[in-house]
N, C-alpha and C positions, 0 to 999 in steps of 0.2 A: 419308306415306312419307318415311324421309329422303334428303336433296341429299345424294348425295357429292361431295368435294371435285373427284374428273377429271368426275364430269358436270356440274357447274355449269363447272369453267375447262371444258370441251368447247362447252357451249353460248355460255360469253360470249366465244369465241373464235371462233364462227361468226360470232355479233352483229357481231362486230367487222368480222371480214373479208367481210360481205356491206353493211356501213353506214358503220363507220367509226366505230357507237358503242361507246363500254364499258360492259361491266355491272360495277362496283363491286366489291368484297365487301360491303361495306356495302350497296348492292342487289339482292344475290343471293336475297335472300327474296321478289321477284317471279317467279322462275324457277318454283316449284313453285303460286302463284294466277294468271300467267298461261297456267300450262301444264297446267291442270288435267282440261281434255276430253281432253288427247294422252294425259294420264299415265295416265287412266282406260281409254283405248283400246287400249293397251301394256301395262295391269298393273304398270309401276313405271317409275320415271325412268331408269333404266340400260338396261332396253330398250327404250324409248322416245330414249335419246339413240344406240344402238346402227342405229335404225331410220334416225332424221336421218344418221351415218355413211353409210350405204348410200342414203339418200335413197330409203328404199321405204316406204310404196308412191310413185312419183315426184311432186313435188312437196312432199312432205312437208316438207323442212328450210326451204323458201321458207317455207310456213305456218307453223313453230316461228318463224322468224324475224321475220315481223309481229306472231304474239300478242307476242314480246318487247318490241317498240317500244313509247316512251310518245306516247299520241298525246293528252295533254292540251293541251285547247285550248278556248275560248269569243268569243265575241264583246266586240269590243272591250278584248281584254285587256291590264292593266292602264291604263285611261279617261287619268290624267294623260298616259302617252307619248302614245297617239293623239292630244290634245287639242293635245298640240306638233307632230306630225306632219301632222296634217289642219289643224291651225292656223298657225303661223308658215311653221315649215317648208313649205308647200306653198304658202302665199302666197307665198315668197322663188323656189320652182320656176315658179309662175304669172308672175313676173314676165322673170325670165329666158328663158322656153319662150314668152315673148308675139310672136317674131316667125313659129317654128314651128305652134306651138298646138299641140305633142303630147306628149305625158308619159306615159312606159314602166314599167311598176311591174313587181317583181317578189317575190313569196312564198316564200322557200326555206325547206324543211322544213313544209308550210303546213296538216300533217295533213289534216282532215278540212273545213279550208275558210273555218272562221267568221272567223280574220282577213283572208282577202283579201275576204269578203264584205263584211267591216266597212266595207273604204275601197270599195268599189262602192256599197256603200250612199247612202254620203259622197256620191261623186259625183252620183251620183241623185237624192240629195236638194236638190241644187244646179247643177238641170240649165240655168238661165238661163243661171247663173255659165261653165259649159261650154261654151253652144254655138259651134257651130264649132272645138272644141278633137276628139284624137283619144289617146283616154286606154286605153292600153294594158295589161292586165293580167293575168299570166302567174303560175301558182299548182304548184309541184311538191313532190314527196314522193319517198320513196325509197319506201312501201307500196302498192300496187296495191290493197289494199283501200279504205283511206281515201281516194285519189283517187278512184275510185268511188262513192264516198259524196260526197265533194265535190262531183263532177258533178251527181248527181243534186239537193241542194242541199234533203236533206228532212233535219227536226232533230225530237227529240223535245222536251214540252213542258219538259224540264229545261231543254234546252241553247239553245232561246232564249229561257230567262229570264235566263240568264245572259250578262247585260252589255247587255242591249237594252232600253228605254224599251217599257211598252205600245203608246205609240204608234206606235213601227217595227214592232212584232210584228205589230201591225194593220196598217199600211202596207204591207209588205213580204210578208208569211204568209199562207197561206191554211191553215188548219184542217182537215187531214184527220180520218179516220175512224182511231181506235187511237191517240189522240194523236199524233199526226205532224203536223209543220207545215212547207209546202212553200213553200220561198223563190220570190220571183215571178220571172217568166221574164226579165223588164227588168233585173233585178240579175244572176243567174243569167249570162244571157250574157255579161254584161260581163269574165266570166273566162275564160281557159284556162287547163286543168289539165291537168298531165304529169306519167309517174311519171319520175324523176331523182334521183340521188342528188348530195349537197353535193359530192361526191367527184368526180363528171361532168365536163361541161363545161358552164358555165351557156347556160339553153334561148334561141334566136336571138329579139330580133334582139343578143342580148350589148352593150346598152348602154340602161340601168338608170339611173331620174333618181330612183327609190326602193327600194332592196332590205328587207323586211323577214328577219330569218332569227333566229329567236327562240327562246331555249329549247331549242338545239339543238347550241350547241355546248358544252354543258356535260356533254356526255357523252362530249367529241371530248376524246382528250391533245395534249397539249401541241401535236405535230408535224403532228397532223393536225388544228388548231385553225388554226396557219399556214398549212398550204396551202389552208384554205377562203377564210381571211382575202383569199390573195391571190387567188384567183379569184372570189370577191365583189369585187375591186378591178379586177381584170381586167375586168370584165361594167358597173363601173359609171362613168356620165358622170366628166369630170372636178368635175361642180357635184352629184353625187348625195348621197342623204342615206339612213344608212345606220341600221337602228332592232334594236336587241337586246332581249333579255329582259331585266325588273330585274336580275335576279342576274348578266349577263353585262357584260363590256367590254372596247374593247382597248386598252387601257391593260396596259402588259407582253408582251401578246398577238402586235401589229403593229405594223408602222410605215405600214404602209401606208392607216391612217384615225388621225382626230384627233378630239378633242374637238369639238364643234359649240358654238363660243361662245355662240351668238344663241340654241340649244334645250336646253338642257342636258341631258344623256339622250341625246340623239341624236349622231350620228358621221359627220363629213365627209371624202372623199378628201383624205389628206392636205395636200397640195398647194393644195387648195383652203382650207383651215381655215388653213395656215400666215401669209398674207398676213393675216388676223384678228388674229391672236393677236401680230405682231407691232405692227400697230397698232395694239391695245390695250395693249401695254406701253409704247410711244413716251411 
């Protein structure tokens, strides 16, 4: 059946106003393969966006509005950032956080869970390295469903093949019945997960020695790219390290982070990056 042009801007102007993302035109061809049980339930897109208007039966437009989101995500995605983030970058945090011993992580936008499970992993796996440390790790979504699914912390066998060594899958998984494989309870707890939109106010205690927020703001315009900008800056230490998707950076974006000299790829509080980058031109 075809998009009309007022039901498609109908629905990506919900998108917007309930997240903060856009749906493109150029994207607009998702609207009809993610919305394809509604459209089927409704008999056509226009009474089906007619229904989201009126939000009957109630509930309804909340549900149009999560099949919309993308909630692509896997483990350890893209291996080179983490390898700087769980590598330098966190030794540089290890060292500084060595009088405290406690280091606040945070996941925004964190779908369905596999990158904040990535860096629990991490930790777990270097649990000597740790002890006595008090490694905090806070995981939200603006989707009530995928947080759900996070919690629960069960992947199918696609999605932990993807970006995990045999050996974590074994390590970490237990092998249910129906292909399902169920993250162990040791890793598992090491997170809390909340629903929260980037839009929010970031979840307490609002001071962040690692924000990851990935793939997320590429859907955000321009202004409300900024105001995430600064309330990621707001939430985060003045020595935090701050980790984007490939395709993202703020660069143009903010002022309020800087390049991370020492990780390249990664983005520190401004303020913090400045004294770097000055003595490295001296």
């Amino acid at each position: 059946m075809e998009l009309s042009d007022a039901s498609a801007r109908i629905l990506a102007a919900l998108l917007e106003a309930r997240t903060g993302q856009r749906l493109a035109v150029s994207r607009r061809w998702r609207i009809e393969s993610a919305l394809q049980p509604f459209i089927r339930d409704h008999g056509s897109v226009d009474r089906l966006v007619a229904a989201v208007a009126s939000d009957r039966p109630a509930g309804l437009a909340d549900a149009v509005v999560e099949a919309l989101l993308n909630n692509e995500t896997f483990f350890y995605r893209d291996r080179p950032a983490f390898d700087l983030l769980l590598g330098p970058a966190l030794s540089r945090l290890e060292r500084l956080r060595a009088g405290t011993k406690r280091l606040r992580i945070w996941c925004a936008g964190c779908s369905t869970g596999q990158e904040a499970y990535s860096i629990a992993m991490r930790f777990a796996e270097q649990k000597p390295r740790w002890q006595g440390w008090t490694v905090d790790i806070v995981a939200t979504d603006v989707s009530r469903g995928v947080i759900e699914r996070a919690r629960q912390g069960r992947y199918t066998q696609f999605e932990v093949q993807r970006g995990l060594g045999v050996g974590q899958m074994l390590r970490w998984f237990d092998e249910k019945e129906g292909q399902a494989w169920q993250l162990a309870d040791e890793v598992r707890r090491m997170v809390r997960f909340e629903v929260r939109s980037l839009l929010d106010l970031a979840p307490p205690p609002a001071s962040f020695d690692i924000i990851l927020c990935r793939n997320v703001l590429l859907y955000f315009c321009a202004d409300r790219r900024r105001t995430v900008f600064a309330r990621l800056a707001a939430a985060a230490t003045p020595e935090a390290v701050l980790m984007l998707g490939a395709g993202e950076t703020v660069i143009g974006q903010t002022d309020a982070f800087a390049v991370d000299p020492e990780c390249r790829g990664l983005y520190l509080r401004a303020a913090a990056a400045a004294p770097v980058r000055l003595a490295a031109a001296s």
